[in-house]
C-alpha positions in Angstrom: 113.4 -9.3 144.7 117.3 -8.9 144.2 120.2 -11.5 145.3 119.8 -10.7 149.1 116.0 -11.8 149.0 115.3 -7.9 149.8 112.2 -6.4 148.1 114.0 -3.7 145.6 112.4 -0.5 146.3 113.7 3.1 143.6 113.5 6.3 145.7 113.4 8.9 143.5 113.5 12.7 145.0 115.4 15.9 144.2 115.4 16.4 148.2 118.4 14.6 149.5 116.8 14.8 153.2 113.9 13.5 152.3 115.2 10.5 149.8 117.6 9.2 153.1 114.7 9.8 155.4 112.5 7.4 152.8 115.7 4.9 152.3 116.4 5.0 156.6 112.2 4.3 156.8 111.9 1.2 154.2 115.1 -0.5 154.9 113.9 -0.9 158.5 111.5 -2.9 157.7 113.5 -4.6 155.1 113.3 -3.3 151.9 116.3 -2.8 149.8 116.3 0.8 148.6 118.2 2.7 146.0 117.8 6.5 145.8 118.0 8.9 142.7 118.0 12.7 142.7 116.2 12.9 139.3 114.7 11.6 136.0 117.6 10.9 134.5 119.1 9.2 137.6 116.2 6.7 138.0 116.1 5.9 134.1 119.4 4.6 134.0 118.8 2.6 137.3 115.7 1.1 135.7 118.2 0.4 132.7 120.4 -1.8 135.1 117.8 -3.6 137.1 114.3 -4.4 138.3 112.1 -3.1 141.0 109.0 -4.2 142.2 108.3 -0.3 143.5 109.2 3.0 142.6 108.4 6.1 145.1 108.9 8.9 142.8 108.1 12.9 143.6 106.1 14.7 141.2 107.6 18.0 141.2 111.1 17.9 140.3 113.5 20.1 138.3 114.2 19.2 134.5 111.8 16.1 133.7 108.5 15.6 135.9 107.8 12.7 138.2 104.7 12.5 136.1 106.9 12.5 132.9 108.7 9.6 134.2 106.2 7.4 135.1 104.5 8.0 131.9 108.0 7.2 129.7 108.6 4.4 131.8 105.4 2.6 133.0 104.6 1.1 130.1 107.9 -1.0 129.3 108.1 -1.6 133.7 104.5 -3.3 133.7 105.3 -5.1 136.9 107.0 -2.6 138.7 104.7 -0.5 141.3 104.9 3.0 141.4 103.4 5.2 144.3 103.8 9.1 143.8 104.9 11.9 146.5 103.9 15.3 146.5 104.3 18.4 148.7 101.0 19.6 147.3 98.1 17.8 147.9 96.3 18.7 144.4 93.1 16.2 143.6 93.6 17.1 139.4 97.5 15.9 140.0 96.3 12.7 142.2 93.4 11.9 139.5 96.0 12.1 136.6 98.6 9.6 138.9 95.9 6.8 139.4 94.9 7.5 135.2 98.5 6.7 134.3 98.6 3.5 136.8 100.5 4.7 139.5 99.1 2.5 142.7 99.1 5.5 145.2 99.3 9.0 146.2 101.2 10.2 149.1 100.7 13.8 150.2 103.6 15.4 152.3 104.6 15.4 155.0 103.0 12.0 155.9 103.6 9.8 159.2 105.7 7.1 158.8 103.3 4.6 159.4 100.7 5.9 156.5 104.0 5.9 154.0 104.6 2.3 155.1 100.3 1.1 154.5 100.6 2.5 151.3 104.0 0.3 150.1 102.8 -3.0 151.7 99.3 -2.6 149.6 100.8 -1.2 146.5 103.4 -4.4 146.8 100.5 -6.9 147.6 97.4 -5.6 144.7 101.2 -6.0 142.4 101.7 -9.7 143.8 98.1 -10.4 143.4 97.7 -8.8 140.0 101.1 -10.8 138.6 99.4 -14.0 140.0 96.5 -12.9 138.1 98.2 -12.3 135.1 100.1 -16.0 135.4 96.8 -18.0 136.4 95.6 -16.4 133.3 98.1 -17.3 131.2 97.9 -20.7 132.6 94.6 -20.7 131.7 94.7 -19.6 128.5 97.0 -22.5 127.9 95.1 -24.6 129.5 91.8 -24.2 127.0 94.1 -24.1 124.2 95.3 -27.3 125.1 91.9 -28.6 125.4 90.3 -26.7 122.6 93.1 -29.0 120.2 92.5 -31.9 122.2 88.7 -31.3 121.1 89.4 -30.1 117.8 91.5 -33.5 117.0 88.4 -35.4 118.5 85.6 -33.5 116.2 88.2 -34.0 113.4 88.5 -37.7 114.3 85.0 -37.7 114.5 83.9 -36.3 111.2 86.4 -38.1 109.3 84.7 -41.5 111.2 81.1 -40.3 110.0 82.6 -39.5 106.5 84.4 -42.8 106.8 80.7 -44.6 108.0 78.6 -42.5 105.7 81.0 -43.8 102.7 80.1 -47.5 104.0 76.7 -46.9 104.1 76.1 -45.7 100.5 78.5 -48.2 99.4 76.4 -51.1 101.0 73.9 -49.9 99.3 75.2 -50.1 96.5 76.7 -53.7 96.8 72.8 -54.6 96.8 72.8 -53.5 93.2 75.9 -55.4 92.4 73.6 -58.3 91.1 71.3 -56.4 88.9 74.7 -54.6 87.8 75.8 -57.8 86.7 72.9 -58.8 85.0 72.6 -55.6 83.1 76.2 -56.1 81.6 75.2 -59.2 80.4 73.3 -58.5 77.4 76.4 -55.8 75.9 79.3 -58.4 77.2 77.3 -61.2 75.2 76.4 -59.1 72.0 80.3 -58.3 71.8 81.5 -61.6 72.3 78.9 -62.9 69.9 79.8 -60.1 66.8 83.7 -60.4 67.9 83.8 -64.1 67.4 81.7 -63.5 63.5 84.2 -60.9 62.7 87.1 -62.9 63.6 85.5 -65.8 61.5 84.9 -63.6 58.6 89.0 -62.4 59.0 90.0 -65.9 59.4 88.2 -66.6 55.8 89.1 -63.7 53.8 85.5 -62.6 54.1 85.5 -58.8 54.7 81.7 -58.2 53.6 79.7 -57.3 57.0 83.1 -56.5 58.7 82.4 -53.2 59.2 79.2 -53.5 60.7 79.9 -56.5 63.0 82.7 -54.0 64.6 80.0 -50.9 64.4 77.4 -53.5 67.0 80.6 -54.7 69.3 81.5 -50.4 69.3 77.9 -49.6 70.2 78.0 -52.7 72.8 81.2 -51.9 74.5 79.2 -48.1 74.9 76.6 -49.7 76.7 78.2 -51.5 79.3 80.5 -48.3 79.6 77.7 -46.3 80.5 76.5 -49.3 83.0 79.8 -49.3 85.2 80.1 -45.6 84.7 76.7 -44.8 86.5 77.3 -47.0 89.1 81.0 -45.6 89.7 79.6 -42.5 90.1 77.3 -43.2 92.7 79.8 -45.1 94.4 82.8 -42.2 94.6 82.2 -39.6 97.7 80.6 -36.7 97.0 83.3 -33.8 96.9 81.1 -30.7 98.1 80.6 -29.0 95.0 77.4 -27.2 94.7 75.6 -26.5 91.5 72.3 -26.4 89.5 70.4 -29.7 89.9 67.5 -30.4 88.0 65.7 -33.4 90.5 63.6 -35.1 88.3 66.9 -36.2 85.9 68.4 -37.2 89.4 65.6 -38.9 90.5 65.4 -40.8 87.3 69.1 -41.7 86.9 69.1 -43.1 90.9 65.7 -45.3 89.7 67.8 -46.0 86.6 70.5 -47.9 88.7 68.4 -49.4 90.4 65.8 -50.7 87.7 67.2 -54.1 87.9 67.3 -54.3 91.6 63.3 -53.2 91.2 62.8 -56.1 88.3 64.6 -59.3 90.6 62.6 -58.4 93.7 59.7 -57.7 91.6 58.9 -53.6 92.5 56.8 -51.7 90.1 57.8 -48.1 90.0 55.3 -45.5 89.5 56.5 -42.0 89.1 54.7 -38.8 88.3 57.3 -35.8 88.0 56.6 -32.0 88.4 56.4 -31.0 84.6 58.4 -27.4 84.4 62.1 -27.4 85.2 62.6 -26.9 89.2 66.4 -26.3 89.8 68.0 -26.8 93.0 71.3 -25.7 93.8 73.2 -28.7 95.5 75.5 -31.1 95.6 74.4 -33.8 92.6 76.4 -36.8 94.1 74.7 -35.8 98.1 71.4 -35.4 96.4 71.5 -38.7 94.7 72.7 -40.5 97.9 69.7 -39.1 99.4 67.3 -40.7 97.2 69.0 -44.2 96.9 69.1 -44.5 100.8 64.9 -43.8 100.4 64.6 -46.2 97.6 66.9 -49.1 99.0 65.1 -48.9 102.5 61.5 -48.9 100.8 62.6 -51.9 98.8 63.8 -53.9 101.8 60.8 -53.4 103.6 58.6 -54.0 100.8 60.6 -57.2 100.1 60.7 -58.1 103.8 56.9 -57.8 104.2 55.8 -59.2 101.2 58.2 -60.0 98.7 57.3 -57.6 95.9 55.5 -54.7 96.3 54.7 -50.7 94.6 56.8 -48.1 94.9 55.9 -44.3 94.1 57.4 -41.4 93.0 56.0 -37.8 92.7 57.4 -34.5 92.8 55.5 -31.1 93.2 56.0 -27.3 92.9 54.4 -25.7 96.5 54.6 -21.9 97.2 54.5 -20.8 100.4 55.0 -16.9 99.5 56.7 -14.3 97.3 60.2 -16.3 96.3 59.2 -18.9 98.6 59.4 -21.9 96.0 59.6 -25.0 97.0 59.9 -28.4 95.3 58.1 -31.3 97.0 59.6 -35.1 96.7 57.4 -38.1 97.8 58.2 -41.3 98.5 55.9 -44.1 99.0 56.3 -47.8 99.6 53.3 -50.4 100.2 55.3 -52.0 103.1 54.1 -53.3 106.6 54.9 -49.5 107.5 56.6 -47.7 111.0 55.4 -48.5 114.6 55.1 -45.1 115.8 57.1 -45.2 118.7 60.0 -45.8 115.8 58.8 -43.0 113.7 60.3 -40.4 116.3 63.8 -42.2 116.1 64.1 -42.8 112.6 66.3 -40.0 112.1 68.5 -40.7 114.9 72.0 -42.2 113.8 72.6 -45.9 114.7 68.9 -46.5 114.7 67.5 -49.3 112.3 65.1 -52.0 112.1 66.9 -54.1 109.9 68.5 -57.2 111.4 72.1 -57.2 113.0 74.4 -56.8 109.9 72.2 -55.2 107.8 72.5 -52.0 108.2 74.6 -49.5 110.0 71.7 -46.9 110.5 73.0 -44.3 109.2 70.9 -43.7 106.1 68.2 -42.1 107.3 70.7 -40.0 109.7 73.0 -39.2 106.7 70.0 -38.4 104.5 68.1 -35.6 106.9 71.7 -33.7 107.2 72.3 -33.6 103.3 68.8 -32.3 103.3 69.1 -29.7 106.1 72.1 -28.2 104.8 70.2 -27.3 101.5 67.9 -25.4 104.2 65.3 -28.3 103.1 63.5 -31.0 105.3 63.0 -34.7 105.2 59.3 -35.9 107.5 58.4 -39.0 107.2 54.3 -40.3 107.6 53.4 -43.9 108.5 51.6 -46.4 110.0 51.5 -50.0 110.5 49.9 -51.9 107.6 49.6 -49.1 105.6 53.1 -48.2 103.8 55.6 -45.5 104.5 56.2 -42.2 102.8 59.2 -39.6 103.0 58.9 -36.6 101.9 61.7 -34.0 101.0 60.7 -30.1 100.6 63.7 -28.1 99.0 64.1 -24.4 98.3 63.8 -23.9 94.6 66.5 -21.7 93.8 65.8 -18.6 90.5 68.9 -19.8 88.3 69.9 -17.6 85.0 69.2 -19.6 81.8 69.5 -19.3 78.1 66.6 -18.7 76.4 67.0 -21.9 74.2 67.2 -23.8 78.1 64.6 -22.0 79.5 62.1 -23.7 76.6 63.5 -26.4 75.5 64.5 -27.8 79.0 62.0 -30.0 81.0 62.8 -32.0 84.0 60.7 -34.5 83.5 57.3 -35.4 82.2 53.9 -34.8 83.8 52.0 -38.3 84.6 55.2 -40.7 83.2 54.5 -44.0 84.5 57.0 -46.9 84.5 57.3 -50.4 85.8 61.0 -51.2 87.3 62.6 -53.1 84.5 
């Protein structure tokens, strides 16, 4: 569309008759035309400004009609291009509509077929640019959205992280007592053998000395290794996947809790696959797994009865040629599941604890950490008669020194032990 409002129409045709006879035709019905005798011509009035069509001959002297279009339909995408010929030639008219021209006018032509031909070219071009901007509006449109989700999936994960993070660490705050407890006996044996070495400085009496500061060494490495284990359970887990051996996890999670067991009066039982079964995961998401089972069976234990038996047992199940899998059970002598909670206990928000309690997301958490090591975690219970969890993982063929491969166990076949 130029300054006038006119539709800008090039007429290019090495007959002078016949371009003023084309120019006279379209400005009647109000185009505004522009004529060129050749290739060269229309080139440079393409160079100097647009046009929504171009009626260009196909036999000319020099440089082609077909030459033209092809040099110059591909940086004139918008531009319409209808070709004129004197011979009516169906290889010529297929090779026109192959480079994109929108029609093919045979000479001579009535007027009024000339004129059918310019209003459709024009309109499929108006339709087709309309196309071409509702696309682009669309385009925009879902990537608009598609951010707008992405920042809500983000926000999302990050509040599940965030919730998951809360929920291992309330579990954890139950231990906080028994932690306590535990550094009790290292905290009072260095106080005690500080306060006799100080004495013995205060005197002049160095005999002993030396062994006084050897028990307040090996007491400060106890209570160390107490707030170290449980600072390690309470930081994140960061992702990393490697080797795990589960019967050392499983007896380093029932390790932190072993006080938790003794002042609500559990008795542990566990009886560990003897030969080493490595899985590759993460050690920290593993762990979290297991303290979520063992906190929730002694809540429920405690809840029903106020004490009460909880077992441990891992075994090695094939299913098939390098189809290994390690078995973990779970067992508590609580008041059980009702079964129309047993199909929800997975589901996140869902718990049977009182308001406050819980955020129920522990059993949630716990069957994706176990999913994404291409494992499962069932559950079978019913009322009165306990509740046990059972996690099948994929035992995974990890290279080993020979020294490792004998002298490495992962835990011992029938070890029994009472929390505490």
């Amino acid at each position: 569309m130029s300054q006038s409002g006119k539709t800008r129409v090039l007429i290019v045709d090495d007959e002078e008759p016949v371009r003023r006879q084309l120019g006279r035709l379209l400005e009647g019905q109000g185009y505004g035309c522009l004529l060129a005798a050749d290739a060269a011509a229309a080139r440079r009035c393409l160079e100097e400004e647009a046009f929504a069509l171009m009626l260009c001959d196909v036999r000319m002297p020099g440089e082609s009609g077909l030459d033209l279009i092809r040099e110059v339909l591909p940086t004139k995408p918008d531009m319409a291009v209808i070709l004129v010929t004197a011979v009516d030639d169906a290889e010529v008219a297929t090779t026109v509509l192959e480079l994109g021209a929108y029609g093919y006018v045979v000479k001579p032509f009535r007027h009024s077929e000339l004129l059918i031909n310019v209003a459709n070219a024009l309109r499929r071009r108006t339709l087709e640019l309309e196309a071409q901007a509702q696309q682009k509006r669309l385009e925009q449109t879902v990537w608009e959205r598609t951010a707008d989700l992405r920042e809500v999936i983000a926000n999302l994960e990050r509040t599940q992280r965030e919730l998951q993070q809360a929920e291992k660490l309330a579990a954890l705050g139950t231990l906080l007592s028994g932690l306590a407890h535990e550094l009790n006996n290292p905290l009072f044996a260095i106080s005690g053998y500080a306060q006799m070495a100080l004495e013995q400085v205060t005197q002049g009496r160095y005999e002993g000395l030396a062994e006084d500061l050897a028990q307040v060494r090996t007491a400060a490495k106890r209570a160390i290794a107490v707030v170290d284990r449980f600072l390690r359970q309470a930081r994140p887990a960061d992702g990393r996947f490697e080797p795990c051996e589960v019967n050392t996890l499983l007896k380093q999670t029932l390790d932190l809790m072993a006080n938790d067991f003794t002042i609500h009066q559990i008795q542990v039982h566990t009886q560990f696959h003897s030969g080493p079964a490595p899985i590759f995961a993460d050690p920290q998401a593993l762990t979290e797994v297991f303290l979520n089972l063992f906190t929730n069976a002694r809540h429920a234990m405690v809840q029903a009865h106020g004490r009460g038996t909880l077992t441990v047992e891992t075994t090695s199940r094939s299913t098939g040629p390098d189809k290994d899998h390690l078995e973990i059970r779970v067992t508590d002598d609580g008041p059980g599941i009702a079964p129309d909670q047993l199909t929800r206990i997975f589901d996140p928000f869902f718990t049977t604890k009182p308001a406050g309690e819980g955020t129920g997301l522990g059993l949630f958490v716990s069957h994706q950490i176990v999913t994404e090591l291409a494992g499962t975690l069932t559950c079978e219970s019913a009322l009165g008669s306990g509740t046990t969890f059972i996690i099948q993982l994929p035992v995974r063929a990890i290279q080993r020194t020979e020294d490792r491969g004998e002298g490495e166990q992962g835990g011992r076949h029938g070890e029994n032990s009472a929390g505490g």
